[in-house]
VMD Tcl script that draws the C-alpha trace (Angstrom):
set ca {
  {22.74 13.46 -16.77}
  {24.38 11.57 -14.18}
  {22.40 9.86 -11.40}
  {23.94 8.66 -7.83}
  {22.41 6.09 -5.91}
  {23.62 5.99 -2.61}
  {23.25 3.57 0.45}
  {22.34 -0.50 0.61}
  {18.36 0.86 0.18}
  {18.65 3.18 -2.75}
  {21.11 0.85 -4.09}
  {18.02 -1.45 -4.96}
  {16.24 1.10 -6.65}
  {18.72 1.73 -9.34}
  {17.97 -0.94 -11.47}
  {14.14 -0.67 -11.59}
  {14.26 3.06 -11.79}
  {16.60 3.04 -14.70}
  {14.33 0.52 -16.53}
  {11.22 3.43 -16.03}
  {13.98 6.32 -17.34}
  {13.17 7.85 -21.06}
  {16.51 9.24 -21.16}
  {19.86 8.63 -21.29}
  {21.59 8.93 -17.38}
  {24.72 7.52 -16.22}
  {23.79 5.48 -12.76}
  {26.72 5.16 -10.55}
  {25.95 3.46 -7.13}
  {27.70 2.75 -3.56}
  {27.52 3.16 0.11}
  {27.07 6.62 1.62}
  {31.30 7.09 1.83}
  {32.25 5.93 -1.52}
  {29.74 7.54 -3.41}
  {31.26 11.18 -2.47}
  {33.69 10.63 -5.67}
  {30.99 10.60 -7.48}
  {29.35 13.41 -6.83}
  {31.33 16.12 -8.27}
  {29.75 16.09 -11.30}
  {26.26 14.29 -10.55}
  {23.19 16.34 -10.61}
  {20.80 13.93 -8.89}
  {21.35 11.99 -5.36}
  {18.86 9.13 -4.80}
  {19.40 8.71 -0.91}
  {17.93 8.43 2.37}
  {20.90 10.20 4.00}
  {22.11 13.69 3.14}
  {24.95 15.89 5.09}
  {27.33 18.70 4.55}
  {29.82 16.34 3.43}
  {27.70 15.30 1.02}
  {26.85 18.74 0.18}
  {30.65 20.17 -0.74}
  {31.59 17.26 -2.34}
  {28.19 17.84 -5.15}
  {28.54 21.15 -6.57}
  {26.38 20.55 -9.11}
  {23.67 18.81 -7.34}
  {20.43 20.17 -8.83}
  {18.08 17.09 -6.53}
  {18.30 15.03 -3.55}
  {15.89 12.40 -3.67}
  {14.82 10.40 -0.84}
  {13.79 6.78 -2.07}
  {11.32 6.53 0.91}
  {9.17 8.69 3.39}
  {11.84 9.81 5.82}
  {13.45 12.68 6.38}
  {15.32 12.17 9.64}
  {18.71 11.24 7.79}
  {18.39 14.49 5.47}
  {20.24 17.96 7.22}
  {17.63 20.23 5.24}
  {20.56 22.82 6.32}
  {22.93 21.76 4.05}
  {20.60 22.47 0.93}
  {21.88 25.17 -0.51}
  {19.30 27.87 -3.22}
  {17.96 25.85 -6.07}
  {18.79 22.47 -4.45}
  {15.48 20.44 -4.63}
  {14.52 17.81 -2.08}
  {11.41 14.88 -2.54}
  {10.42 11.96 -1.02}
  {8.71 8.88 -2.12}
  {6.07 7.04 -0.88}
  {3.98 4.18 -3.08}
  {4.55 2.09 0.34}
  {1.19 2.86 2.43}
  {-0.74 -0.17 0.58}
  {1.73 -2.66 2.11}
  {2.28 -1.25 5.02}
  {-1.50 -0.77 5.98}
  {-1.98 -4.47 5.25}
  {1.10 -5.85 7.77}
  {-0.50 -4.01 9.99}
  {-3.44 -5.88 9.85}
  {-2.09 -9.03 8.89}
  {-0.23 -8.17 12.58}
  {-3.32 -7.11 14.88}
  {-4.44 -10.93 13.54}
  {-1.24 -13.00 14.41}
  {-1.28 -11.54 17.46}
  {-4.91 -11.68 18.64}
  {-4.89 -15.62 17.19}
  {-1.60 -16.70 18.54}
  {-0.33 -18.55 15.10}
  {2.99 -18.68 16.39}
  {2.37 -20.79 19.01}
  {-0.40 -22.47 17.49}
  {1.97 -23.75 14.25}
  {4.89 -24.66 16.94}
  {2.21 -27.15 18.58}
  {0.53 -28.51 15.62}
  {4.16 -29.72 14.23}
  {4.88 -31.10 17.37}
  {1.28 -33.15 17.59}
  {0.11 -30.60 20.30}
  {-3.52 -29.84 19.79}
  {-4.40 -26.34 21.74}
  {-8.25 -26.29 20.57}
  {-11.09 -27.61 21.50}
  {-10.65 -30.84 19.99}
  {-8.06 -31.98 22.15}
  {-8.93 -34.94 24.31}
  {-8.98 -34.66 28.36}
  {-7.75 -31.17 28.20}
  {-10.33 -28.50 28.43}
  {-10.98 -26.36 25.77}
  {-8.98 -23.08 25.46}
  {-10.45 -19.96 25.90}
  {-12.34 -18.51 23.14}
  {-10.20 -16.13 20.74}
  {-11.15 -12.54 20.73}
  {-12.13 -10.72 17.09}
  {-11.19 -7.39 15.83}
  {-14.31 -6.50 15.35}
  {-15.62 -4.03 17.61}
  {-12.11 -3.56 18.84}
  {-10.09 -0.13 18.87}
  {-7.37 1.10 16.85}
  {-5.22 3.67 17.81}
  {-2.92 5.43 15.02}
  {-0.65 7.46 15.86}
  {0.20 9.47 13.05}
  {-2.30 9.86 10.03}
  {-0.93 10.35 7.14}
  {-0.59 8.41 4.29}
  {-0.13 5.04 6.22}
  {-2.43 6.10 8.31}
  {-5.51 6.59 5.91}
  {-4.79 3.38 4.29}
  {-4.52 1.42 7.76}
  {-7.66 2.88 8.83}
  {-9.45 2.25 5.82}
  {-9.31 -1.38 5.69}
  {-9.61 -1.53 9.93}
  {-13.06 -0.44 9.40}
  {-13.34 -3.14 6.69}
  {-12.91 -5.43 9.89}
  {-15.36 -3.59 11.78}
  {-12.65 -1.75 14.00}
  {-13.54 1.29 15.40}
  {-10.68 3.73 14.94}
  {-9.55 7.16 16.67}
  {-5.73 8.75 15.61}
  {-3.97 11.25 15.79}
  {-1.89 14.04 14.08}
  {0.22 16.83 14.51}
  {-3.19 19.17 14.21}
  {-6.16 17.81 15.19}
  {-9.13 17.79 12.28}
  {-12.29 19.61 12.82}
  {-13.93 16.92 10.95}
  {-13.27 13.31 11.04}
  {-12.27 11.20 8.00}
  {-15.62 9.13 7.00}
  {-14.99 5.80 9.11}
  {-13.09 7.24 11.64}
  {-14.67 8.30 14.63}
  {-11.66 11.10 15.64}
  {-8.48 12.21 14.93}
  {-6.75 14.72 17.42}
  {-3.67 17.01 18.36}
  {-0.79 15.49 20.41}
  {-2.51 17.07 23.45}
  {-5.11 13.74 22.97}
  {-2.33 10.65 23.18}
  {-2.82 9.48 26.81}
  {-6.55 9.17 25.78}
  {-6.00 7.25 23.23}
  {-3.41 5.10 24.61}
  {-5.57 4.55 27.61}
  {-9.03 3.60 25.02}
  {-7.15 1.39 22.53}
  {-7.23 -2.39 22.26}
  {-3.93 -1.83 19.16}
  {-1.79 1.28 18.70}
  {-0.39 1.13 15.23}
  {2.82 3.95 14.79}
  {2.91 5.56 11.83}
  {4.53 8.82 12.88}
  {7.69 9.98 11.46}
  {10.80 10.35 13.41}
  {11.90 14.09 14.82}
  {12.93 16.06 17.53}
  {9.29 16.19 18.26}
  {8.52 12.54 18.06}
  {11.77 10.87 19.78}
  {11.10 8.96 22.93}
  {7.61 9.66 22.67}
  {6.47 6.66 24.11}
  {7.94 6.71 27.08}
  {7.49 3.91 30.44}
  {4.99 6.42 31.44}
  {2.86 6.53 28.33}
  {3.28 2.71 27.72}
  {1.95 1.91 31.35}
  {-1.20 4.02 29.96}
  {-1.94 1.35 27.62}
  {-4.43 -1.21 28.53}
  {-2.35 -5.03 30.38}
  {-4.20 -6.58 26.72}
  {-3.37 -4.46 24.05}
  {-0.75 -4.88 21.57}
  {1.64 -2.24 20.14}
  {2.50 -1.97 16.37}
  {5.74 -0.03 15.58}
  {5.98 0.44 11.61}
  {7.46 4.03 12.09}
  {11.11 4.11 13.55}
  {12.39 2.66 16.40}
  {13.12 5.53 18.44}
  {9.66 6.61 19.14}
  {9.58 4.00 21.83}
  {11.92 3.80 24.29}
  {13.85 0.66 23.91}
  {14.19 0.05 27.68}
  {10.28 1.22 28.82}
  {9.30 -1.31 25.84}
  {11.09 -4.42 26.52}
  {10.08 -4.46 30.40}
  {6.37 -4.08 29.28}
  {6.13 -6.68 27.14}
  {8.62 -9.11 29.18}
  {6.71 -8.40 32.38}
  {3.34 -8.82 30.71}
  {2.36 -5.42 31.14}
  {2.10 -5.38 27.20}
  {-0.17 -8.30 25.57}
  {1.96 -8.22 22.51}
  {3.45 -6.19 20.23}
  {4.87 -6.19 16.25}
  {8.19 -4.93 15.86}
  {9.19 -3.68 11.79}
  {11.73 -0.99 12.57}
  {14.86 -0.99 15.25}
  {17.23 0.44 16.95}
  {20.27 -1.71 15.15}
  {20.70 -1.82 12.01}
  {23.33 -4.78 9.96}
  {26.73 -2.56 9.79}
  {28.25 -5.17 7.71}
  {27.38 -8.73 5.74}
  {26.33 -11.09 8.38}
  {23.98 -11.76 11.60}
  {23.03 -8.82 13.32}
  {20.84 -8.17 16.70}
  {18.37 -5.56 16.31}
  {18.57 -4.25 19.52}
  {20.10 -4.05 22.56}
  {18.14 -5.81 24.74}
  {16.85 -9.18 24.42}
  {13.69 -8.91 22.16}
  {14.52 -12.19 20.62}
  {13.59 -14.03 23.72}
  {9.63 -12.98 24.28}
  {7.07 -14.99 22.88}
  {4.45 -12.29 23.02}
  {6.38 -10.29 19.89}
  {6.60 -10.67 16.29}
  {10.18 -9.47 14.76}
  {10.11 -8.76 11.25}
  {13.24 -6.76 9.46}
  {11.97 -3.87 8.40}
  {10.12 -5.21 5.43}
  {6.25 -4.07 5.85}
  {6.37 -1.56 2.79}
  {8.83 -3.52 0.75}
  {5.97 -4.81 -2.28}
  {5.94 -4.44 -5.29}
  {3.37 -1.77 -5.46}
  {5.89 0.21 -3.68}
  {8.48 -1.22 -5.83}
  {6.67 0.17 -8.90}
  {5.42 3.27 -7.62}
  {9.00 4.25 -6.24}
  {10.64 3.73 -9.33}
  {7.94 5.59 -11.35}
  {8.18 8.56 -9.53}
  {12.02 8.62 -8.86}
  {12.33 8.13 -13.07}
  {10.17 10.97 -13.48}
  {11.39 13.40 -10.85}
  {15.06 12.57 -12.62}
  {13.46 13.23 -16.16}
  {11.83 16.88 -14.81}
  {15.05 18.08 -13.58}
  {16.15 17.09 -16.67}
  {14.04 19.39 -17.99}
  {14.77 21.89 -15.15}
  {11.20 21.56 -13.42}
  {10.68 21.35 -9.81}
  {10.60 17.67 -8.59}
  {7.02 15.84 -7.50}
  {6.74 15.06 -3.44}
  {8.91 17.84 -2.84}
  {10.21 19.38 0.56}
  {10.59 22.62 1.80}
  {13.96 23.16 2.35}
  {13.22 24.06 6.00}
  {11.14 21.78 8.69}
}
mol new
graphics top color blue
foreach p $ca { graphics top sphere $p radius 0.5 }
foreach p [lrange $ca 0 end-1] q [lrange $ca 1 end] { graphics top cylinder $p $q radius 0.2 }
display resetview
């Protein structure tokens, strides 16, 4: 059986998920363009992107696998009958925990604490003829918004109420009955309330039609002048613009950026963004790295190595899609 990897992300995977394989497979990998001369005769695509270029070129593609969550790179139009489609996830432990790890950096200013200690400057209370700073709020008894309660979700609110957090979320249908911990989780229809209630908003949505923009200057201004906003989804649920005036005015406390709206095109430096995030000193940039663990390491390979092995065996794939959203 012959296995393409495609793309610098699934590229990654093909070492660690051909260590977990039982059976013989020839792994060929490259970008997105070069792998299409491989695909004539491959019957398995590990990618996050998949098109109807893609599509001619692999007639006897029997799998596309997605090596993460996503779908918004996949045109489920260009699956033809019999063509299976999964996704992978093994990333919501991680995730969940930068998230929190987040919400704390934020609320206690490390930062700009570490900056001052290495230059001698003591911002506490045991400075000398300086009064003391004021006292650092907790996340206990604060309030988490999620936005998006899946499997991040669950896991992020889980070990919130571990820190006392109350937490409220929501989902493309609302739930008649809360998970235990959390005290409600509603329809879209409920988003200005909790923007307007919520001390952090952690994203956890995935990206669609539905989803794009979706925080808006309008729904950001809802937000309270000290909460912080978490973004471990995809960039383009928040307007790039609406964001960047929030938090450089100070309407915005804070905020943790993960995902962006630039991504490297080639080896080298590479701006995230078109606007000037790079400058506040009330964010925290981090490359898109929150589920990259190795739990998600290990749990991605594992069930990319056995979705390979059961079409193998012609069986439908774990995680799969519907070939329609």
């Amino acid at each position: 059986m012959k296995v393409a990897f495609a793309g610098s992300f699934a590229v990654r995977l093909a070492e660690p998920v051909r260590a977990k394989l039982s059976i013989p497979c020839e792994i060929v990998s490259d970008d997105e363009t070069g792998i299409l001369s491989q695909l004539p005769d491959a019957e398995v695509l590990v990618s996050m992107s998949f098109n109807g270029v893609m599509a001619d070129a692999a007639s006897r593609l029997r799998l596309v696998q997605v090596p993460g969550a996503g779908l918004d790179r996949i045109d489920r139009a260009a699956l033809r009958a019999g063509l299976h489609l999964a996704n992978a996830y093994g990333h919501e432990t991680g995730i969940a925990e930068f998230v929190i790890g987040a919400m704390i950096a934020l609320t206690r200013s490390f930062g700009r604490l570490d900056a001052g200690m290495r230059a001698g400057v003591w911002q506490s209370q045991w400075a000398i003829g300086v009064p003391a700073p004021p006292l650092w709020p907790e996340l206990a008894g604060k309030t988490l918004g999620i936005l998006g309660y899946g499997h991040i979700g669950e896991a992020l609110a889980r070990r919130a109420r571990a820190f006392d957090m109350k937490v409220c979320a929501i989902r493309s249908q609302a739930a008649p009955t809360p998970s235990e911990g959390v005290s409600f989780i509603g329809g879209p229809e409920h988003l200005d309330d909790i923007l307007r209630q919520s001390d952090f908003i952690a994203i956890t949505l995935p990206l669609s039609p539905q989803t794009q923009g979706l925080l808006d200057a309008r729904h950001l201004g809802l937000m309270r002048p000290t909460a912080c906003l978490i973004n471990v989804a995809r960039a383009e649920i928040v307007d790039e613009m609406a964001l960047y005036k929030a938090l450089s005015s100070g309407r915005l406390a804070g905020a943790a950026l993960d995902v962006w709206y630039r991504y490297p095109a080639a080896p080298g430096a590479a701006q995230p963004a078109t606007q000037p995030f790079h400058e506040l000193p009330n964010l925290i940039m981090t490359p898109h790295i929150s589920g990259w663990t190795e739990g998600m390491l290990e749990a991605r390979a594992n069930l990319i190595a056995g979705n390979i092995e059961r079409t193998a065996r012609g069986e439908p794939p774990l995680s799969a899609i519907a070939r329609a959203p």
